[in-house]
LOZAFI-976732 format. One record per residue (C-alpha): residue number from 1; x, y, z. Coordinates in steps of 0.2 Angstrom, whole numbers, plus 5000, padded with zeros to 4 digits. Layout:
<pts>
<pt nr="NUM" xx="X" yy="Y" zz="Z"/>
...
</pts>
This chain:
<pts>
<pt nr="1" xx="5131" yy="5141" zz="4880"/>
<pt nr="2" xx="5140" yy="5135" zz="4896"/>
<pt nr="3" xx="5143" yy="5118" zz="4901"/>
<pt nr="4" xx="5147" yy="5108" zz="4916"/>
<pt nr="5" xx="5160" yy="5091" zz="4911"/>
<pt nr="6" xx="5170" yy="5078" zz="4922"/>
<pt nr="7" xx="5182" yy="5067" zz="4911"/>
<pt nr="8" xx="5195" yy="5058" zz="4913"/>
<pt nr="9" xx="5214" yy="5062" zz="4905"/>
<pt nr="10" xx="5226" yy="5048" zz="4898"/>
<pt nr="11" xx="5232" yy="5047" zz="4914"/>
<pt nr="12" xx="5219" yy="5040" zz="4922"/>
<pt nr="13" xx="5217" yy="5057" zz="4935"/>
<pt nr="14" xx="5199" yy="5065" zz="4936"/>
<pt nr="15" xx="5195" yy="5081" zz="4928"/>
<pt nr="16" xx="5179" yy="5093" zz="4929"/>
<pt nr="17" xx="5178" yy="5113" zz="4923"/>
<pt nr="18" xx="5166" yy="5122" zz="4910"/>
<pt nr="19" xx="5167" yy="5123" zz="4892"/>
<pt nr="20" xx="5158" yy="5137" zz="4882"/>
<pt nr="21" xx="5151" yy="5129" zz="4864"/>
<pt nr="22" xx="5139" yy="5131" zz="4854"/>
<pt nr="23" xx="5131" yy="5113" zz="4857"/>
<pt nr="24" xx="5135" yy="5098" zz="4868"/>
<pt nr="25" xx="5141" yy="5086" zz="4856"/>
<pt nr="26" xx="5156" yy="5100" zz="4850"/>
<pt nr="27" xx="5162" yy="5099" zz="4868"/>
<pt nr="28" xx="5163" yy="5080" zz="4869"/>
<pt nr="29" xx="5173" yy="5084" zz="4851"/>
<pt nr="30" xx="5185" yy="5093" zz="4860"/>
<pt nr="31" xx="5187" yy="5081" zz="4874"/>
<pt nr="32" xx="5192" yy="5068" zz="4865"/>
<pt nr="33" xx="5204" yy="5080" zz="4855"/>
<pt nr="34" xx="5213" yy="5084" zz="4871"/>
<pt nr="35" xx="5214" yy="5065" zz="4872"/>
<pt nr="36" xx="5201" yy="5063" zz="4889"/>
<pt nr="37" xx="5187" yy="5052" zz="4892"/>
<pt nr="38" xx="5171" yy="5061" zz="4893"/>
<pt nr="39" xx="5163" yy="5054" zz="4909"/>
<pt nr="40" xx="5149" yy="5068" zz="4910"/>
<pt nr="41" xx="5145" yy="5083" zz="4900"/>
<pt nr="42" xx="5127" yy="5096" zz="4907"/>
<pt nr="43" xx="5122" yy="5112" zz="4902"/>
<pt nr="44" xx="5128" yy="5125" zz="4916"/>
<pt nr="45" xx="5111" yy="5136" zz="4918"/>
<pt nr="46" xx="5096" yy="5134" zz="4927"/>
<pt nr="47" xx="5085" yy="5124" zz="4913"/>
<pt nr="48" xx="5098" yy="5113" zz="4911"/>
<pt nr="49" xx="5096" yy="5107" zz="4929"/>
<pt nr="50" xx="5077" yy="5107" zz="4928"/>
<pt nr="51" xx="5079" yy="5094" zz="4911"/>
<pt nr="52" xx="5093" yy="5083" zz="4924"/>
<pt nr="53" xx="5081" yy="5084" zz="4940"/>
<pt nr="54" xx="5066" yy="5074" zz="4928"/>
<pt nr="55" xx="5079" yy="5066" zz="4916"/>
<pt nr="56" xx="5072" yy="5051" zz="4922"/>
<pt nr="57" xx="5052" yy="5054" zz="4918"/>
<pt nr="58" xx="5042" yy="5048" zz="4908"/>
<pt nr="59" xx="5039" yy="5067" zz="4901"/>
<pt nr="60" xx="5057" yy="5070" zz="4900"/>
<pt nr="61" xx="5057" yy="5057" zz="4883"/>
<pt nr="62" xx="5072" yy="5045" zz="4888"/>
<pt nr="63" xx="5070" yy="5026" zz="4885"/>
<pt nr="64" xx="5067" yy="5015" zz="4898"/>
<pt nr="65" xx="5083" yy="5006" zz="4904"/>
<pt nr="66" xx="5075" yy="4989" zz="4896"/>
<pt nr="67" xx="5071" yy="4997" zz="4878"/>
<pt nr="68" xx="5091" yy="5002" zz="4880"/>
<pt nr="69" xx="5094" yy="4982" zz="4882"/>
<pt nr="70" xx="5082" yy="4977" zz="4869"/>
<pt nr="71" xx="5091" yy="4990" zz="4857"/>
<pt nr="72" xx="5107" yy="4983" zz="4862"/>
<pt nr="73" xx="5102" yy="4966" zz="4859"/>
<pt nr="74" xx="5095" yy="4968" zz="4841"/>
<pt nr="75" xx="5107" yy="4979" zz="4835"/>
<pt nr="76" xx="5120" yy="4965" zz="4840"/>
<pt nr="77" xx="5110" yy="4954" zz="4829"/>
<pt nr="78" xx="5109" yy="4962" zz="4813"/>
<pt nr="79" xx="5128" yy="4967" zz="4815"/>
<pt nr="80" xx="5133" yy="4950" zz="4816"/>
<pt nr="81" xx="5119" yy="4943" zz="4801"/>
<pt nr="82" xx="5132" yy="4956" zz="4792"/>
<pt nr="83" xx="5122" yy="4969" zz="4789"/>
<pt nr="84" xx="5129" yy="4988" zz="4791"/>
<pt nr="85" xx="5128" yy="4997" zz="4805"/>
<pt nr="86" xx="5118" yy="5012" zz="4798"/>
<pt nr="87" xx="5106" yy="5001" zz="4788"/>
<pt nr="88" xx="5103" yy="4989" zz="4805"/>
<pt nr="89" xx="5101" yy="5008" zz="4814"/>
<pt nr="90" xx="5087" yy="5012" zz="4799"/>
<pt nr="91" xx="5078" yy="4996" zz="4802"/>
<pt nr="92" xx="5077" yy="4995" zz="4821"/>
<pt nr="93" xx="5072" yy="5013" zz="4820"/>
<pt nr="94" xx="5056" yy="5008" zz="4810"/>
<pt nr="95" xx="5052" yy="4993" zz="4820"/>
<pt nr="96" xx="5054" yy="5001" zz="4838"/>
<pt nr="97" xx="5041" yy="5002" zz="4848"/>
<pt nr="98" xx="5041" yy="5016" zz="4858"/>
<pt nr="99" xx="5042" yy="5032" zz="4850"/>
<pt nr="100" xx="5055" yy="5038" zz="4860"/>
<pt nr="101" xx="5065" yy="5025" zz="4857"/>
<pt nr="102" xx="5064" yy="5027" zz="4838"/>
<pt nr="103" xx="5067" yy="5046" zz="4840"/>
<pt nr="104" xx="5083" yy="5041" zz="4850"/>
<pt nr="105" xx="5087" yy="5028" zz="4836"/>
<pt nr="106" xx="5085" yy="5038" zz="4822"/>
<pt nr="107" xx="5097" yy="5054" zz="4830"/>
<pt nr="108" xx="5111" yy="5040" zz="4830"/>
<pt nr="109" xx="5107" yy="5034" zz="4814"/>
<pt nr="110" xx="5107" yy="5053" zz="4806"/>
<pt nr="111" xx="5123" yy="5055" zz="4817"/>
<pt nr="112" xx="5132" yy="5040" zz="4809"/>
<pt nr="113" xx="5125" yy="5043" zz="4791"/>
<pt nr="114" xx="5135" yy="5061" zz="4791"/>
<pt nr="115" xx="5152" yy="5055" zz="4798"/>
<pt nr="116" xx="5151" yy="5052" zz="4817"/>
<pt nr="117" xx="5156" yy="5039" zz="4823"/>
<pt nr="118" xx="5144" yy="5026" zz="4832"/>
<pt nr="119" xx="5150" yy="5030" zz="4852"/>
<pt nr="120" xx="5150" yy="5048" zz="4844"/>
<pt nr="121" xx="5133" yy="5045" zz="4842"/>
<pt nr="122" xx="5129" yy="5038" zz="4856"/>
<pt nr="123" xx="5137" yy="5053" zz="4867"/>
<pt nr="124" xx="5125" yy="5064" zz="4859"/>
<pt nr="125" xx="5111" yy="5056" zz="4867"/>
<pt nr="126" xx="5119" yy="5064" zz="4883"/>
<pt nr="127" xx="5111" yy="5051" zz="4899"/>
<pt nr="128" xx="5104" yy="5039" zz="4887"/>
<pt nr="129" xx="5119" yy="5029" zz="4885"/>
<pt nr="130" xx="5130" yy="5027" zz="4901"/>
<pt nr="131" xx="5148" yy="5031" zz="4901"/>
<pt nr="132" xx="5154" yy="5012" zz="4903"/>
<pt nr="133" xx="5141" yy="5009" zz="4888"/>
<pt nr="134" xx="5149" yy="5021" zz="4876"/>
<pt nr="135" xx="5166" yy="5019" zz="4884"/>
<pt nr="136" xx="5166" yy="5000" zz="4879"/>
<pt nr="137" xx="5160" yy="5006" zz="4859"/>
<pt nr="138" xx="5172" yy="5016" zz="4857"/>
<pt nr="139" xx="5186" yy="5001" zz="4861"/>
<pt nr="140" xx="5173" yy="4990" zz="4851"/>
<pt nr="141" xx="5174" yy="5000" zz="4835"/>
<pt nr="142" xx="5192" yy="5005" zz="4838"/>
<pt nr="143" xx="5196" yy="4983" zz="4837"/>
<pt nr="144" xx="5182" yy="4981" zz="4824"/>
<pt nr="145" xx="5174" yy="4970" zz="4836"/>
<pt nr="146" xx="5157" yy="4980" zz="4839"/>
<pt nr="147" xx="5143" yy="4965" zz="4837"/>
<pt nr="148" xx="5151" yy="4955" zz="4849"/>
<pt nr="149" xx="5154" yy="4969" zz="4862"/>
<pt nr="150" xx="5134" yy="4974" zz="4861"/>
<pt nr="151" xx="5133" yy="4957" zz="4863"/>
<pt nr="152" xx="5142" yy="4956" zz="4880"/>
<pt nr="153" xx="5134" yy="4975" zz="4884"/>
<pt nr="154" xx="5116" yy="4967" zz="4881"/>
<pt nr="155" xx="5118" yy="4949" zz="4891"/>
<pt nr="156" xx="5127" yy="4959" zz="4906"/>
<pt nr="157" xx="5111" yy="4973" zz="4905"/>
<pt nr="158" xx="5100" yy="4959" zz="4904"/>
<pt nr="159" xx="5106" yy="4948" zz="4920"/>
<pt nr="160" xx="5106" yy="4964" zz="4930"/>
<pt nr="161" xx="5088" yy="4969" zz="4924"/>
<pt nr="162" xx="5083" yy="4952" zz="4930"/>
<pt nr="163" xx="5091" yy="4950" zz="4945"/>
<pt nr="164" xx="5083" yy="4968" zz="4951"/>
<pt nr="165" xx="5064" yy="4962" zz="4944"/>
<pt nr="166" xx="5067" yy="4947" zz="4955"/>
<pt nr="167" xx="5070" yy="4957" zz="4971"/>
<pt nr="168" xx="5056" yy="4971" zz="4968"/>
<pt nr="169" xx="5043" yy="4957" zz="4964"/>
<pt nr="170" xx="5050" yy="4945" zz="4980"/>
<pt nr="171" xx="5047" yy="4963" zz="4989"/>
<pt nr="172" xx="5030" yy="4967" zz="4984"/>
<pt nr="173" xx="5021" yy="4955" zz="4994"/>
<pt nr="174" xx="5029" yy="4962" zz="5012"/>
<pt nr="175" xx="5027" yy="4979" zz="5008"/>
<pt nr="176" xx="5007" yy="4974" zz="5003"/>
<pt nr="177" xx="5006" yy="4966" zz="5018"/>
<pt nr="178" xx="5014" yy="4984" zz="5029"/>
<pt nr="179" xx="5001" yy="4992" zz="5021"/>
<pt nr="180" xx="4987" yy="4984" zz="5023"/>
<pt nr="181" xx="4991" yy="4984" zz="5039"/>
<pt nr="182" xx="4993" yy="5001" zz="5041"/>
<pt nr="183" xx="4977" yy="5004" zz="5033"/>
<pt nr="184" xx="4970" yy="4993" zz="5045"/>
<pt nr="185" xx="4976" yy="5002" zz="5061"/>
<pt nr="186" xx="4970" yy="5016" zz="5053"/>
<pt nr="187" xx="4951" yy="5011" zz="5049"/>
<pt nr="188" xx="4950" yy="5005" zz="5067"/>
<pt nr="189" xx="4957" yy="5018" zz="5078"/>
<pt nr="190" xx="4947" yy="5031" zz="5067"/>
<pt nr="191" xx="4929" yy="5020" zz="5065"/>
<pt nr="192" xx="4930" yy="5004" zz="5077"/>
<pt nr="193" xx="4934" yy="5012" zz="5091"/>
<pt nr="194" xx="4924" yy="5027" zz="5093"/>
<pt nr="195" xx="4909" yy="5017" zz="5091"/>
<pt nr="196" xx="4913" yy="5008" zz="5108"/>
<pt nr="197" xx="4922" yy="5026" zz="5116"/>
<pt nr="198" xx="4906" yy="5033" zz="5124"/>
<pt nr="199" xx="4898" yy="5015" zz="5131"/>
<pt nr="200" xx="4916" yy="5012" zz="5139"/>
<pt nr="201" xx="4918" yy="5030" zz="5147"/>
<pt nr="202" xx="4901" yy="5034" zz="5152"/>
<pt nr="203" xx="4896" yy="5016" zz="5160"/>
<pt nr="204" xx="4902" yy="5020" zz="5177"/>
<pt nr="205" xx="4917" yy="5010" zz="5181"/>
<pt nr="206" xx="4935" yy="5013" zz="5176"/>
<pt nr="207" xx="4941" yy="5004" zz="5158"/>
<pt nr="208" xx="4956" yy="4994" zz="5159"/>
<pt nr="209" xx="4971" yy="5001" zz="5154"/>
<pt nr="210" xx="4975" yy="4995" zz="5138"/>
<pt nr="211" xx="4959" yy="5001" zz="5132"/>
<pt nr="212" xx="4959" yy="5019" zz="5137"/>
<pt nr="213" xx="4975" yy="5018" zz="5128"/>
<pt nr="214" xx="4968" yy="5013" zz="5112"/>
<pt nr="215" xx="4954" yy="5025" zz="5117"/>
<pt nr="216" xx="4969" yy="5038" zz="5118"/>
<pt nr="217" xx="4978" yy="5034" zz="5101"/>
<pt nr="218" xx="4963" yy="5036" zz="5093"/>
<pt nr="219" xx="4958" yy="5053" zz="5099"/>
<pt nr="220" xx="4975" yy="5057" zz="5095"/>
<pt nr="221" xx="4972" yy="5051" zz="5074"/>
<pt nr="222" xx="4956" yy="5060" zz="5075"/>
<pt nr="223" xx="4964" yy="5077" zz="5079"/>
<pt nr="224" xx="4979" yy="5075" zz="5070"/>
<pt nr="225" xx="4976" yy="5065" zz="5055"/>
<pt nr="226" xx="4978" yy="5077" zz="5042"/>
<pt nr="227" xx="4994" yy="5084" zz="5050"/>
<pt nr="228" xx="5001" yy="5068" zz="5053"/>
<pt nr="229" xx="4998" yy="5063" zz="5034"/>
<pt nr="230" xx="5004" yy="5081" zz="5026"/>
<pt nr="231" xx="5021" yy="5078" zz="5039"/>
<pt nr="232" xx="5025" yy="5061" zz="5032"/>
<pt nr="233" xx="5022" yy="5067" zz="5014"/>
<pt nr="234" xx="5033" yy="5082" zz="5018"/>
<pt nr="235" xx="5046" yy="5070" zz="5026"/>
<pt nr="236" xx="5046" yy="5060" zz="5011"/>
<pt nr="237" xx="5047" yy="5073" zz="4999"/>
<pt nr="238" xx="5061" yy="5080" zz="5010"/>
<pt nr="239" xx="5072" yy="5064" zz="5011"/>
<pt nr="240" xx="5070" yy="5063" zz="4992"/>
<pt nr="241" xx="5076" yy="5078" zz="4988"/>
<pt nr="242" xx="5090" yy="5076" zz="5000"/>
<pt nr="243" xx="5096" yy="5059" zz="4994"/>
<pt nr="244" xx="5094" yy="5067" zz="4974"/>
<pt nr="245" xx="5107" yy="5081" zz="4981"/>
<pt nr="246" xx="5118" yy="5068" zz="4991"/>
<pt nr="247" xx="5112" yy="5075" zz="5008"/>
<pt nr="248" xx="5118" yy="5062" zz="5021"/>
<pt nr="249" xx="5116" yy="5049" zz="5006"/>
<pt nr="250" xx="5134" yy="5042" zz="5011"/>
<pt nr="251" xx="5131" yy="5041" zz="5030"/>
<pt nr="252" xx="5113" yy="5033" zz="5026"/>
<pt nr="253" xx="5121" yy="5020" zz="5014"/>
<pt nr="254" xx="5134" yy="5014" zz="5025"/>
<pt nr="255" xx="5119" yy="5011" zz="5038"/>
<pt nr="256" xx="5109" yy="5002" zz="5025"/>
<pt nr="257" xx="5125" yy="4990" zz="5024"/>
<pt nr="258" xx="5125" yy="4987" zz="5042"/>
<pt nr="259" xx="5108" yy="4982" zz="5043"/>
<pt nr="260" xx="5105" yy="4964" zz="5047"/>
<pt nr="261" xx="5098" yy="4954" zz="5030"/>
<pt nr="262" xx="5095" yy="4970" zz="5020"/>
<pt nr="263" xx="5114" yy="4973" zz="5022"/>
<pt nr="264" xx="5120" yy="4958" zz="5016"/>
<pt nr="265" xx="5110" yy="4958" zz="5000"/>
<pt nr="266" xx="5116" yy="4977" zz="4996"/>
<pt nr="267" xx="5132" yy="4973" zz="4999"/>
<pt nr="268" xx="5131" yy="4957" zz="4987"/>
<pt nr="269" xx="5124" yy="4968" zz="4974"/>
<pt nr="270" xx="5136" yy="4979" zz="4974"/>
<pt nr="271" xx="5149" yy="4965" zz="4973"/>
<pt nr="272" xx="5141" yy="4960" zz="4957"/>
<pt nr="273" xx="5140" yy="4977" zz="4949"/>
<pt nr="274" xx="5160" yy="4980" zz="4952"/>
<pt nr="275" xx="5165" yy="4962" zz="4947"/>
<pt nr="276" xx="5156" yy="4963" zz="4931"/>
<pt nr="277" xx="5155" yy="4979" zz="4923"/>
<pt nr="278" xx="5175" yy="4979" zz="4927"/>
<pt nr="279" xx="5177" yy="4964" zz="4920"/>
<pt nr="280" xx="5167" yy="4969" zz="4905"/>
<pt nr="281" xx="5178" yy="4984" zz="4905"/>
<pt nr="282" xx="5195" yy="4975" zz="4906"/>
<pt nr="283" xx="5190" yy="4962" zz="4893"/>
<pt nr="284" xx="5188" yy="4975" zz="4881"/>
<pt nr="285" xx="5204" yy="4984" zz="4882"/>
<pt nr="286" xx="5200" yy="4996" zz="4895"/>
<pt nr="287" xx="5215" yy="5000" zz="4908"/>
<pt nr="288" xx="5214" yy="4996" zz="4924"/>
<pt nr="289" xx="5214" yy="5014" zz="4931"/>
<pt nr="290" xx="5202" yy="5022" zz="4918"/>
<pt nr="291" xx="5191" yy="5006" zz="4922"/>
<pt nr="292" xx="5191" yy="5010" zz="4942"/>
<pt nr="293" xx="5185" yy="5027" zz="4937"/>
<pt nr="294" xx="5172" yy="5022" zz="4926"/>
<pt nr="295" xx="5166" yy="5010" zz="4938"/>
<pt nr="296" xx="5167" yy="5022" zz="4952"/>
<pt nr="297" xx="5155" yy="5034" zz="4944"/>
<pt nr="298" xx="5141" yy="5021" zz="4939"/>
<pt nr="299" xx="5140" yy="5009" zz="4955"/>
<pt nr="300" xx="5126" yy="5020" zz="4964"/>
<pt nr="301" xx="5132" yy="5021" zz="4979"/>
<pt nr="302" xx="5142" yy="5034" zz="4987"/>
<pt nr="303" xx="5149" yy="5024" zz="5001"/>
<pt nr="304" xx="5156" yy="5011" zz="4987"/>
<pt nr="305" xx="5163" yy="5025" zz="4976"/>
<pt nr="306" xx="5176" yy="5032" zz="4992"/>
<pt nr="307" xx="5180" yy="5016" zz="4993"/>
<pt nr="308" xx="5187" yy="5014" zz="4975"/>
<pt nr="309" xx="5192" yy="5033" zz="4976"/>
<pt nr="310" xx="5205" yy="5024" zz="4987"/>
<pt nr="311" xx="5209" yy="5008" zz="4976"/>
<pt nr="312" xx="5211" yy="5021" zz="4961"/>
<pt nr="313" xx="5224" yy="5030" zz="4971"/>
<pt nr="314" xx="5233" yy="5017" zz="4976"/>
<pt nr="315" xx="5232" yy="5011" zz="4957"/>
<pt nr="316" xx="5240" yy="5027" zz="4953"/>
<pt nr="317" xx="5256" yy="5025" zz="4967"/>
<pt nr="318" xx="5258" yy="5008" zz="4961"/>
<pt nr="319" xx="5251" yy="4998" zz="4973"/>
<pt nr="320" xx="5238" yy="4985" zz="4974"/>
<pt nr="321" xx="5220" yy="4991" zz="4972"/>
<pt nr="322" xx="5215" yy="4977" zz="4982"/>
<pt nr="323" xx="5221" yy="4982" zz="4999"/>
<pt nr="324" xx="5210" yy="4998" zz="5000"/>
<pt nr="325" xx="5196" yy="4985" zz="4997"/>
<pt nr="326" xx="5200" yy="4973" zz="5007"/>
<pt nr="327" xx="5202" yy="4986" zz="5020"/>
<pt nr="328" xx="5184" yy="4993" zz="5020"/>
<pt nr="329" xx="5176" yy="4978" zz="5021"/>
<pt nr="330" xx="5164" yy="4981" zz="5007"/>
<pt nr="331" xx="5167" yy="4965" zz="4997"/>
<pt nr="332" xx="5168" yy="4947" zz="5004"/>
<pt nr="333" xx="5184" yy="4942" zz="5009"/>
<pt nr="334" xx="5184" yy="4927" zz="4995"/>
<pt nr="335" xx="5182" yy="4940" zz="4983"/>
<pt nr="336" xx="5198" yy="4951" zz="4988"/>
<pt nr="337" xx="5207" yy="4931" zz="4988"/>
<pt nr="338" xx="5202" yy="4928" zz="4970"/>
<pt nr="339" xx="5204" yy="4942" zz="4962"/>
<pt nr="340" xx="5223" yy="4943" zz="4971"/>
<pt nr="341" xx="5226" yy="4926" zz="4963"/>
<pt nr="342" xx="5220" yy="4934" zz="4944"/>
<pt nr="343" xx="5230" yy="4948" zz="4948"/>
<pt nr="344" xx="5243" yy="4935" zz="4951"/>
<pt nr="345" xx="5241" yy="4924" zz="4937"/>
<pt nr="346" xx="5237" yy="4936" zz="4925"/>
<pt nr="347" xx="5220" yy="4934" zz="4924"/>
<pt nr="348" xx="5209" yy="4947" zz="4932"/>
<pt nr="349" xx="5196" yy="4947" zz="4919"/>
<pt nr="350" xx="5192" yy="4929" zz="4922"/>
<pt nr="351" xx="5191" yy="4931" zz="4939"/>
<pt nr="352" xx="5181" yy="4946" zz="4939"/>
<pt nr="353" xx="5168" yy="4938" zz="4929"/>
<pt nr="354" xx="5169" yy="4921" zz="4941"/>
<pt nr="355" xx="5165" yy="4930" zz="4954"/>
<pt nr="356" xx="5151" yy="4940" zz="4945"/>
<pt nr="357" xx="5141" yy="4922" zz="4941"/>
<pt nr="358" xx="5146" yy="4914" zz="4959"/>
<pt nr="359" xx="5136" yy="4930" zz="4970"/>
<pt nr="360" xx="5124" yy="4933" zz="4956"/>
<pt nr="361" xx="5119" yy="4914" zz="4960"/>
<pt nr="362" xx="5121" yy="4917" zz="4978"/>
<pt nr="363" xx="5110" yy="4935" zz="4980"/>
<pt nr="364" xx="5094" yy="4925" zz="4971"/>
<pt nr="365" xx="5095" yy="4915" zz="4983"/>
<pt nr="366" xx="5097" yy="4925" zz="4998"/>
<pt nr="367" xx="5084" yy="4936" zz="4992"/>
<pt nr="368" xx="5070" yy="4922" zz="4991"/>
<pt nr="369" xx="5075" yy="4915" zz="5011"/>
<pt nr="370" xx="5074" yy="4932" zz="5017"/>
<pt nr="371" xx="5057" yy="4938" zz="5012"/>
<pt nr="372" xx="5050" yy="4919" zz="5015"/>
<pt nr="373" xx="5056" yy="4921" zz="5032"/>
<pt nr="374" xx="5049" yy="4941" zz="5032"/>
<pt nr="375" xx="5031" yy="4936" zz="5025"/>
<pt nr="376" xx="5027" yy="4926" zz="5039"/>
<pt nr="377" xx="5036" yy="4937" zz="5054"/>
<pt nr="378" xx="5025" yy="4951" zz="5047"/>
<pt nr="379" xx="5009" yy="4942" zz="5046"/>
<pt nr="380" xx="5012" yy="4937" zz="5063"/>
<pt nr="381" xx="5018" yy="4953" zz="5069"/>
<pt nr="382" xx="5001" yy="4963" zz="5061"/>
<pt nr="383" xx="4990" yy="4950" zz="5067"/>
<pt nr="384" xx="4995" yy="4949" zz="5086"/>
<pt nr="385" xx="4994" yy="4970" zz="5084"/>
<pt nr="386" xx="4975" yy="4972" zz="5077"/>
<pt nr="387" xx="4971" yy="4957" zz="5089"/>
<pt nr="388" xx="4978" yy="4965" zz="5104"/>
<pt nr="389" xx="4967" yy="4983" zz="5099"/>
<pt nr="390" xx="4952" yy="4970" zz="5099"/>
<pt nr="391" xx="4955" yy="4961" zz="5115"/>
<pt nr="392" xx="4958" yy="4978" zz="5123"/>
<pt nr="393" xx="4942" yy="4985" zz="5117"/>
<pt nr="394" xx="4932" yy="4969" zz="5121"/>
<pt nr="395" xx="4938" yy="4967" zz="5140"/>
<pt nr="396" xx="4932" yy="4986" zz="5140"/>
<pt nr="397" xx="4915" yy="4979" zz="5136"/>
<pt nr="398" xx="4916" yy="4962" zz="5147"/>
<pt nr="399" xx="4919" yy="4972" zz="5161"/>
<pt nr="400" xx="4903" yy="4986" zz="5158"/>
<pt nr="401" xx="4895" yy="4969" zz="5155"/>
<pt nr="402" xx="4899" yy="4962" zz="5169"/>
<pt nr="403" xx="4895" yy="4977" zz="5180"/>
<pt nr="404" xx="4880" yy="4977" zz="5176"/>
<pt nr="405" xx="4874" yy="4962" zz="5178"/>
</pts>
């Protein structure tokens, strides 16, 4: 069978090509005999890429990003109560709850018991684990510090987890609001106001012009409705698909970090994620240059990771990284200071990890002003909205009123 794998060599330089083998895990084998860094290894054929495209389902049988943390945490637990790594495996096998979970538990465990070892194990799950994830096990079991190192994996998962719960829930409210605003619109341009359409057109006297408009709109929805709604799903699909394939992806996130408010959050999220997964990185014995790379391919964003294409390159000629950053404006300028004066110093890691706690602080807070100013604006917005479709409609009726008397 054919597969697809990107790595990275002792150099630190990126490398990508196809392996012929007879399963996945013998070509991460030979990866790490070559001496390279496995970052991503996937079947080459068409099945292969229907499994990636719904990796993430619930039917494709992956754990859930938070089992992976829970996991973490517990197996951190029983390693450091002194208990073996494939006995703890055995019993958080037994005790998951999730099935899929203890499936993915028990192929480690069964990996370990016949001689691989534990980031071995982990590879083998292919997308379970990320790279940074296994990367940092492998320097663990290398320094025979692996219960402290899930540790640090576990608590830097877990902030993360709750810092995005945070912004989703502080989002719902808006996005309720939107939509029931929408469906609001909707009910009265396609009930409300056809009701008062053939009084107002046929009493003899011209209708203001703010009503025929709404009179107007709401012929429109009547006619097009379904079109309008299979075109919006369509669209949606389409910029879905696109942004899956990276379609315009890089242009549309460098917008996004433009925008007013939205912007500035994204961009201090982004700070976070690079401060402390390359902290965690360097903290555990990764080099600078492999560390770049391996935080390059998780960040999640495509503008972000040509920007530390350019750090890495200037890694690699011996220069600062910090200049390519600095540059592109992605990060806040006290963050390029800082981390100047740990390279300085001598103690990057530190700084990296400052950093990380001082925006974390700072992005919970600047999500809870913005959507306590947004819940407001848009109430007031939707209100003034449906009032101004029924002051429109009811001058229409004043005025037939009117005439006739």
């Amino acid at each position: 069978m054919l597969y697809r794998y990107s790595a990275i060599s002792r150099s630190g330089s990126r490398l990508s090509g196809e392996m012929e083998a007879v399963s996945r895990t013998i070509v991460l084998e030979d990866l790490h005999k070559l001496g390279h860094l496995p970052v991503e290894v996937v079947e080459s054929n068409g099945a292969a890429a229907g499994r990636g495209a719904h990796g993430t389902s619930f039917l494709s049988g992956k754990p859930s990003a938070r089992q992976i943390t829970l996991f973490t945490r517990e197996l951190a637990m029983l390693l450091k109560a002194g208990l073996p790594l494939d006995q703890s495996l055995g019993f958080l096998a037994k005790d998951a709850r999730s099935k899929r979970l203890s499936r993915v538990i028990g192929q480690i465990g069964d990996g370990v018991s016949n001689g691989k070892s534990f980031h071995e194990s982990l590879e083998a799950q292919g997308q379970v684990f990320p790279p940074v994830y296994v990367n940092m096990v492998r320097v663990a079991e290398a320094s025979g510090s692996l219960d402290s190192v899930l540790e640090r994996i576990a608590r830097g998962r877990e902030k993360a987890q709750k810092l995005r719960s945070k912004a989703l829930s502080e989002m719902l409210y808006p996005c309720l609001l939107i939509v029931m605003a929408i469906a609001a619109v909707t009910i009265m341009l396609t009930f409300v106001v056809p009701r008062f359409k053939e009084m107002i057109m046929n009493a003899g006297t011209k209708a203001p012009e703010q009503a025929r408009m709404i009179i107007a709109a709401s012929d429109w929805l009547l006619a097009n409705g379904q079109l309008l709604a299979i075109s919006v799903a369509l669209l949606v699909v389409a910029i879905g698909a696109g942004w899956q394939q990276g379609l315009g992806r890089q242009q549309m996130e460098w917008l996004m970090l433009r925008l007013p408010l939205v912007g500035s959050m994204i961009r201090l999220n982004l700070t976070i994620s690079f401060c402390r997964t390359l902290g965690m990185l360097l903290e555990n014995g990764v080099e600078l240059p492999a560390a770049m790379k391996l935080v390059r391919d998780v960040i999640g964003n495509k503008y972000a990771a040509r920007v530390l294409d350019q750090a890495y390159n200037a890694l690699r000629k011996g220069r600062s990284f910090l200049e390519p950053l600095s540059q592109s404006g992605l990060f806040p300028g006290v963050v390029i200071n800082m981390l100047r004066v740990g390279e300085e110093t001598g103690s990057l890691t530190a700084s990296f990890f400052h950093m990380a706690d001082m925006f974390e602080e700072k992005l919970e807070t600047a999500v809870q002003r913005t959507f306590t100013i947004l819940e407001p604006v848009i109430i007031l917005l939707v209100s003034t909205f449906i009032a101004g479709i029924i002051m429109s409609i009811l001058s229409a009726v004043i005025s037939i009123n009117d005439l006739a008397v």
